[in-house]
C-alpha positions as CSV (number, residue, x, y, z in Angstrom):
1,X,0.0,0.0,0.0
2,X,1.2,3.1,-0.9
3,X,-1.3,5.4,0.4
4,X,-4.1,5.8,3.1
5,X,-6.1,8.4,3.6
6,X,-9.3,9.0,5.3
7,X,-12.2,6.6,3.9
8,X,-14.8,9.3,4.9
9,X,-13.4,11.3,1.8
10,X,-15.4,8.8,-0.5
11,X,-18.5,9.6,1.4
12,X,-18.8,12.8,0.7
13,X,-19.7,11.8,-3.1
14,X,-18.2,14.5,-5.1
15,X,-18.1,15.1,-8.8
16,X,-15.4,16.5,-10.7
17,X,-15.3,17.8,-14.4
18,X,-14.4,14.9,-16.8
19,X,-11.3,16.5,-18.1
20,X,-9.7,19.0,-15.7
21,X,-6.1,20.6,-17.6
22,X,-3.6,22.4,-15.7
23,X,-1.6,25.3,-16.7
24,X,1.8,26.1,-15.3
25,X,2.8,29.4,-15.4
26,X,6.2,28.6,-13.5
27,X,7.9,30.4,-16.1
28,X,5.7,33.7,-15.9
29,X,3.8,34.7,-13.1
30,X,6.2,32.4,-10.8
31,X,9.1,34.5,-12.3
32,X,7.4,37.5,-11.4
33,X,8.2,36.7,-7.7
34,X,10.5,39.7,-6.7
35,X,14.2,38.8,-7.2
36,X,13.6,35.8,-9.9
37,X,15.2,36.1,-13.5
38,X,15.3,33.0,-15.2
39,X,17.4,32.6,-18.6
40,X,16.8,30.9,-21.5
41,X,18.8,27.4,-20.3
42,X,17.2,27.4,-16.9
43,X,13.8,28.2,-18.5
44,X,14.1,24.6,-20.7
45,X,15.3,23.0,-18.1
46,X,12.0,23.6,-15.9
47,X,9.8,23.2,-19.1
48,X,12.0,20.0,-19.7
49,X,10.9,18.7,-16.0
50,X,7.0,20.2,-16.4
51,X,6.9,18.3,-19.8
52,X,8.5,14.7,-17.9
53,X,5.7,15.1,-15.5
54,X,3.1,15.1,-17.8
55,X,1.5,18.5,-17.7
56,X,-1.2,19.9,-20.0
57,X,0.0,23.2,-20.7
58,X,2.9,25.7,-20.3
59,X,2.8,29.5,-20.0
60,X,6.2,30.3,-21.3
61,X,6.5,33.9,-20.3
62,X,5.7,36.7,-21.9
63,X,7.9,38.0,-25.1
64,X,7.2,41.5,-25.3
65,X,9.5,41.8,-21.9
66,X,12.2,41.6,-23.3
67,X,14.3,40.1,-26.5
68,X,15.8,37.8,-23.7
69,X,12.1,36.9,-22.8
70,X,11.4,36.4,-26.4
71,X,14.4,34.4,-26.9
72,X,13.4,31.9,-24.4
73,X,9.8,31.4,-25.2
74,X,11.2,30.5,-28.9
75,X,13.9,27.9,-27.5
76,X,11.0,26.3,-25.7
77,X,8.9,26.1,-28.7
78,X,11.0,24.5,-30.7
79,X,12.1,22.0,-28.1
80,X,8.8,20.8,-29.5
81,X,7.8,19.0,-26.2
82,X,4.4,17.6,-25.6
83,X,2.3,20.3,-23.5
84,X,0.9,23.3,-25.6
85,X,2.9,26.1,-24.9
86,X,0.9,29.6,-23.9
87,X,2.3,33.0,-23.4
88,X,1.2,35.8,-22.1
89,X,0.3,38.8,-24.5
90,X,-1.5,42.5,-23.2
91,X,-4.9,42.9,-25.2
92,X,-2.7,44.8,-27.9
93,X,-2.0,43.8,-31.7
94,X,2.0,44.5,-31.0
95,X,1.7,41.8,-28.7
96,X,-0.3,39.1,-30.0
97,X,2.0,39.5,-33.4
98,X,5.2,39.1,-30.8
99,X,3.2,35.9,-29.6
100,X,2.2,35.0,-33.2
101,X,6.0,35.2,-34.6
102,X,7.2,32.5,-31.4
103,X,5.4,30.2,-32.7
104,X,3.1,29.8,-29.8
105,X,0.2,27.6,-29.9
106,X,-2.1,30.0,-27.9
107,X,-2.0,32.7,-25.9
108,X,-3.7,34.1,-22.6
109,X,-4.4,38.0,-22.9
110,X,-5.7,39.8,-20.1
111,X,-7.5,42.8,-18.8
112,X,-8.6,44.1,-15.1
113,X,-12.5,44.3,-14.8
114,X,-12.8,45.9,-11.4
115,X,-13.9,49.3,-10.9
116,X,-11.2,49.8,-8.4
117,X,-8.6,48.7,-10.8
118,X,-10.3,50.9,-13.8
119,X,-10.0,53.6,-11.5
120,X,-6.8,53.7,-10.0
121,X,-4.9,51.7,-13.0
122,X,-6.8,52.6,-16.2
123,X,-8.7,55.5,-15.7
124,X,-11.1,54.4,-18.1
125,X,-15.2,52.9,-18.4
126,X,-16.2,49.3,-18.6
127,X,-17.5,50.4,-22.2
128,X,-13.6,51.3,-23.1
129,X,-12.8,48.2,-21.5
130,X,-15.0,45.8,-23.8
131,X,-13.8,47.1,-26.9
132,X,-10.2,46.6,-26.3
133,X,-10.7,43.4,-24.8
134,X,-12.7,42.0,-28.0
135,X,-10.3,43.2,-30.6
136,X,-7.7,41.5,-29.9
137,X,-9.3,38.1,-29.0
138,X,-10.9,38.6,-32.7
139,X,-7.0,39.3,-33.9
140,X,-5.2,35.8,-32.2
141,X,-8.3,34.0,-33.4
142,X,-7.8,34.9,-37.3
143,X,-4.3,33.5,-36.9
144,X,-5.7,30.1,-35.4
145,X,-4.2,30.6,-31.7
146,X,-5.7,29.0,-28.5
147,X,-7.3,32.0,-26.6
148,X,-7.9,32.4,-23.1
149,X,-8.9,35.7,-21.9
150,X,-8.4,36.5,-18.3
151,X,-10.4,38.7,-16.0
152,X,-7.9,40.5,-14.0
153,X,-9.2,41.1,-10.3
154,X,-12.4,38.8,-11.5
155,X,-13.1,37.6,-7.7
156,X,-13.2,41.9,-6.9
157,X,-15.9,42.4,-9.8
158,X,-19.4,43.1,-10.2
159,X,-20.8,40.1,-11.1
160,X,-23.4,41.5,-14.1
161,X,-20.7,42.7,-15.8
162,X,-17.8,40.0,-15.0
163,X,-20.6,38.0,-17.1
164,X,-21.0,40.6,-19.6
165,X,-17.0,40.6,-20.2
166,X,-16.8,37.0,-20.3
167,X,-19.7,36.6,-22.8
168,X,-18.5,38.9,-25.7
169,X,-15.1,37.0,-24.8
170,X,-16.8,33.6,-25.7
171,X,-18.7,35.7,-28.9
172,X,-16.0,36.4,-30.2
173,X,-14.1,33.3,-30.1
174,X,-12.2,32.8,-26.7
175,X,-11.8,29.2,-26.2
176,X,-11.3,29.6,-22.5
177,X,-11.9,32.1,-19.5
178,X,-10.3,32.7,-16.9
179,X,-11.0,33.8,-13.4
180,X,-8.0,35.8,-11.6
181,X,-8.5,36.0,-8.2
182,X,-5.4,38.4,-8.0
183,X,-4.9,38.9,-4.3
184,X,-6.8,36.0,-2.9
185,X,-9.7,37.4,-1.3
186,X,-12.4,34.7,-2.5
187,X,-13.0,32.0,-0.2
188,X,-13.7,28.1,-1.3
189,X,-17.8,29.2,-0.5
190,X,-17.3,32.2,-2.6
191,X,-15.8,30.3,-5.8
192,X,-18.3,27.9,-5.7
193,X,-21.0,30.6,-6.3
194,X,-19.2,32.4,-8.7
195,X,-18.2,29.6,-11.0
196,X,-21.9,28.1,-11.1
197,X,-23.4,31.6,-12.0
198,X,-20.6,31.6,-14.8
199,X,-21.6,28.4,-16.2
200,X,-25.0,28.6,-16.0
201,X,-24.2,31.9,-18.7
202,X,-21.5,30.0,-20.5
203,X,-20.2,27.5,-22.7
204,X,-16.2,28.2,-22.6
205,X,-13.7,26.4,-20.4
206,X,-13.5,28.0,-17.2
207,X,-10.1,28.2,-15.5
208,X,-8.8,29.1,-12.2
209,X,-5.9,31.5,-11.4
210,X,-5.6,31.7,-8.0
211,X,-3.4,33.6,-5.5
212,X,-2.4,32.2,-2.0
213,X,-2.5,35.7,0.3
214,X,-4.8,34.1,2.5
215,X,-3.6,30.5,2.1
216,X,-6.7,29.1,0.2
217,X,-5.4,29.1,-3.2
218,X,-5.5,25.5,-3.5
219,X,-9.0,25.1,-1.8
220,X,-10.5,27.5,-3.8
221,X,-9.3,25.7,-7.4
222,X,-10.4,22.5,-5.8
223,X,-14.4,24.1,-5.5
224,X,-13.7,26.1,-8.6
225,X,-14.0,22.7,-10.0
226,X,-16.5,21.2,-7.8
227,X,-18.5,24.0,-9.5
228,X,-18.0,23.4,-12.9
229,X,-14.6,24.9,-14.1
230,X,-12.3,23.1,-15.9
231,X,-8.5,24.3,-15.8
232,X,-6.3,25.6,-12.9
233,X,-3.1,27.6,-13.0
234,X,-0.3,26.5,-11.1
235,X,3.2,27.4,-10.1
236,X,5.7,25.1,-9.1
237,X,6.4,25.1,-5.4
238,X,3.7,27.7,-5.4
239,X,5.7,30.5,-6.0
240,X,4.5,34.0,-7.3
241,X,4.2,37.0,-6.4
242,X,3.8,37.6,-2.3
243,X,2.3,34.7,-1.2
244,X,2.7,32.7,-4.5
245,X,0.2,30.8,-6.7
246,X,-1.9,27.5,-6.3
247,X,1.0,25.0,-5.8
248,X,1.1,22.3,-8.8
249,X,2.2,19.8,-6.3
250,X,-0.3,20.1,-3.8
251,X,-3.2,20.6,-5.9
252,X,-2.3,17.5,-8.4
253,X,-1.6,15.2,-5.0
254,X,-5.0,16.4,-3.5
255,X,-6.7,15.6,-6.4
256,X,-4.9,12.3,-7.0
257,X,-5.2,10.6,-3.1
258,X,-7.5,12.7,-1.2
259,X,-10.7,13.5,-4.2
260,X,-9.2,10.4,-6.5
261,X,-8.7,12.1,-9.6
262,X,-6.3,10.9,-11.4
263,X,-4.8,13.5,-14.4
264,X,-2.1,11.2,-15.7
265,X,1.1,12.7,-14.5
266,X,4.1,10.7,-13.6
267,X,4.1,12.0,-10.2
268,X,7.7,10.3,-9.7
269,X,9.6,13.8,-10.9
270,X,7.3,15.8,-8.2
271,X,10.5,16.5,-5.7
272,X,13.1,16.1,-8.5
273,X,11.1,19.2,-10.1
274,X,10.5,21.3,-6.9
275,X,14.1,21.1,-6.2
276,X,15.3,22.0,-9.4
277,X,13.2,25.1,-9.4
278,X,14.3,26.0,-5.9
279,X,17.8,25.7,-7.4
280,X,17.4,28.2,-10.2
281,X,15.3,30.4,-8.8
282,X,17.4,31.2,-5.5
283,X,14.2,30.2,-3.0
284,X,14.6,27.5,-0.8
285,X,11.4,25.5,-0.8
286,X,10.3,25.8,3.1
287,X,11.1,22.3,5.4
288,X,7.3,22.6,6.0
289,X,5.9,23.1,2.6
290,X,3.4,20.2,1.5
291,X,4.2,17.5,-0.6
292,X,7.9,18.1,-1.2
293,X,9.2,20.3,2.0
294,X,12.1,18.2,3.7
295,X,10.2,18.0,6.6
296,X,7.4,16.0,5.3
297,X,9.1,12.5,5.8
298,X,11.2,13.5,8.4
299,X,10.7,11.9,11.7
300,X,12.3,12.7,15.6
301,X,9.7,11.6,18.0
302,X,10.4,8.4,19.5
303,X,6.7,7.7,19.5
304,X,6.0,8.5,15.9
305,X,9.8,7.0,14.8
306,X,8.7,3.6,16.6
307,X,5.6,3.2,14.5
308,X,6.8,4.2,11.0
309,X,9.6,1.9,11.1
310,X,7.0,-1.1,11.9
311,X,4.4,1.0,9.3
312,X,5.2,4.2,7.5
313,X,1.8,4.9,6.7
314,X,1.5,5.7,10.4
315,X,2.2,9.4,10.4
316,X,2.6,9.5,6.4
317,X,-0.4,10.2,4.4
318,X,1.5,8.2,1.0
319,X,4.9,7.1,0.7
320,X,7.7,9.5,-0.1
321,X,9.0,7.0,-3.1
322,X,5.9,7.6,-4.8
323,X,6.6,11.3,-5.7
324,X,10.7,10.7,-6.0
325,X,11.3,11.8,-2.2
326,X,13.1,10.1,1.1
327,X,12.3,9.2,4.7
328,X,14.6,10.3,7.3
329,X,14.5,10.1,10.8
330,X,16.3,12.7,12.3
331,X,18.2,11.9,16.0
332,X,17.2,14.6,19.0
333,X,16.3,15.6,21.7
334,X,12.8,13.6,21.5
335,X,14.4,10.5,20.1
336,X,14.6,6.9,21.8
337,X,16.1,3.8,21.5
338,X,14.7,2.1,18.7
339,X,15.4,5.2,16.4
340,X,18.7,5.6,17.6
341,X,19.4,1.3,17.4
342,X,18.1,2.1,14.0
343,X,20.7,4.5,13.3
344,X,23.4,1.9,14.5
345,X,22.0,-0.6,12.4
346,X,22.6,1.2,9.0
347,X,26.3,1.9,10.4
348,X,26.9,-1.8,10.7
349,X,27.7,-1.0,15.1
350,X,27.0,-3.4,17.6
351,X,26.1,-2.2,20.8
352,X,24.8,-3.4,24.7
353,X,21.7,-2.8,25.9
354,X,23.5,-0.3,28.7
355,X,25.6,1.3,26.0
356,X,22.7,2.1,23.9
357,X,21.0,3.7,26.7
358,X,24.3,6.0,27.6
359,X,23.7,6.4,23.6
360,X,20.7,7.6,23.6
361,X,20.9,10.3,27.1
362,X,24.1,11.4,25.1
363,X,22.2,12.6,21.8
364,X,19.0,14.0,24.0
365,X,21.8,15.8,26.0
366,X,23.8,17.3,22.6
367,X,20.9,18.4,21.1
368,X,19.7,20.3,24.1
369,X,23.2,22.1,24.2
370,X,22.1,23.4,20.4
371,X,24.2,20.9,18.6
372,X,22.7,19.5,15.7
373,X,23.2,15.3,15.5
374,X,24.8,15.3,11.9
375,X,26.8,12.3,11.5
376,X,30.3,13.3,12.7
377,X,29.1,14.3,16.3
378,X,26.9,10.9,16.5
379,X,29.8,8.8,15.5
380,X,31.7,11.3,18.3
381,X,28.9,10.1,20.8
382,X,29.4,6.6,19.7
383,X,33.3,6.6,20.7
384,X,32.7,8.1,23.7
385,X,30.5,5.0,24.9
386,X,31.7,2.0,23.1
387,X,35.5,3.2,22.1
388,X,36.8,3.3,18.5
389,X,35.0,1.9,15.6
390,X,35.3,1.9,11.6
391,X,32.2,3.9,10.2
């Protein structure tokens, strides 16, 4: 068994779209996290990683940055890899014929709907905002591009004309739109509502772009689809601006063992690909983060360490193999002596009953002096019960 979770999750009888696709925008709105610039190499080598795991689609970046940005979205494209590759493009022709010339196979353009944002950003009506938008969803169209067309600030907008936006989208050829809820201020309750008054109005995919200020970002995708969308944004590691993006690891792993939706990935290069991002984008993925944080199948309680090495699944949800991660159980101040006669074991040392005990009061001790049990000061501790040894 690789897995257990709780059996009242099936009880709750729960139906999910047929064909839910996920969107990585890593390699755009992740790279807007303050302090990341990612070149063209380390930009393949995440899209490389994304495409090993399986996912749907890839928002490149956006070209019209810079001839660097442009550069990489090109290299990407003709890596030719499986996932469609998206970019994103401002609802103006310069862009979209930037896009176009890529080689892109669809892109996302965007525009804010909220009167606070067409107050204090544009300085213009919703009228002047519905033309814009329209013209150049009609433009990618003509050259046979995927469109999505995203609602900036969506979760912050009135709802008749949110609807109003999104309709003429769909009119005029979106294939997909796309609620931004830009600083996180929906709750789970509240994307259920909106989403169903959506769909009840349209026939486009709906996707989810969802920010994590408030820590919901993966709970609100998850009823975004409950309610009828059909696509979700990620980032890897959930990264993004402030708090960061719906995390691709979480939400595919929720979906997988805890709602059993399965989308097909090869959820073996999870930690592989969280790791390489933290690499090249200077951010350390937290010990604590979900799914891949280092803490996850660490263990130091001498009551938790006793039952997962007679049964993992104890105090882990799945098993760490499954997404390419490790179990380690960590020697401190809380440890006993069947983590520590563990420890010995894998070093090939023999001990007494009485010398492990000395053992084990000598590692509670260290680590209470701030010393951190690495393997060096262990073997130290070792020595100083038993005498010399060959580690």
């Amino acid at each position: 068994m690789d897995y257990f979770v709780s059996p009242y999750n099936k009880a709750a009888d729960l139906k999910f779209p047929n064909d839910v696709k996920v969107y990585d925008t890593t390699l755009r709105d992740g790279e807007q996290t303050p302090g990341v610039c990612l070149g063209t190499s380390e930009k393949l080598q995440i899209a490389r990683k994304l495409d090993e795991l399986g996912i749907h689609q890839i928002e490149a970046g956006f070209p019209v940055v810079s001839k660097q940005e442009e550069k990489s979205v090109k290299t990407i494209v003709n890596e030719d890899l499986d996932a469609q590759i998206l970019v994103l493009s401002r609802t103006k022709k310069e862009d979209i014929d930037k896009a176009i010339d890529c080689g892109v196979d669809g892109i996302i353009t965007f525009m804010a709907t909220s009167d606070l944002h067409l107050k204090h950003k544009f300085n213009m009506s919703r009228e002047d905002i519905l033309n814009i938008c329209m013209n150049s969803i009609e433009h990618a169209k003509d050259h046979g591009l995927f469109v999505a067309f995203s609602a900036e600030d969506a979760t912050r907008t009135d709802l008749n004309f949110l609807k109003q936006v999104y309709k003429k989208a769909e009119d005029c050829g979106a294939d997909r739109v796309h609620i931004a809820d830009t600083v996180g201020a929906i709750s789970p309750q509240g994307m259920d509502y909106l989403v169903r008054e959506l769909r009840s109005d349209l026939k486009a995919e709906i996707a989810l772009h969802c920010h994590n200020d408030f820590g919901l970002a993966v709970s609100n995708c998850i009823s975004g689809l409950l309610a009828g969308a059909n696509a979700v944004s990620t980032t890897v590691n959930g990264i993004g601006e402030r708090a960061g993006n719906t995390s691709l690891e979480e939400l595919v792993m929720s979906l997988y063992l805890i709602y059993g939706v399965d989308l097909g990935f090869n959820i073996s290069v999870f930690y592989e690909l969280s790791q390489l991002v933290g690499e090249l984008t200077h951010m350390n993925v937290p010990e604590n983060k979900p799914i891949v944080g280092k803490n996850v199948f660490r263990h130091e309680s001498g009551i938790h360490v006793d039952a997962v090495i007679e049964e993992p699944l104890t105090y882990e949800p799945f098993l760490p193999e499954m997404i390419g991660h490790h179990r380690k159980i960590v020697l401190g101040k809380h440890s006993g002596c069947r983590a520590v006669k563990a420890k010995l074991d894998a070093c090939g040392i023999d001990v007494t009953t009485e010398e492990l005990c000395k053992i084990v009061e000598n590692v509670k001790k260290r680590r209470e002096e701030g010393k951190y049990i690495n393997d060096k000061l262990f073997n130290e501790i070792v020595r100083s019960v038993r005498g010399p040894f060959d580690p």
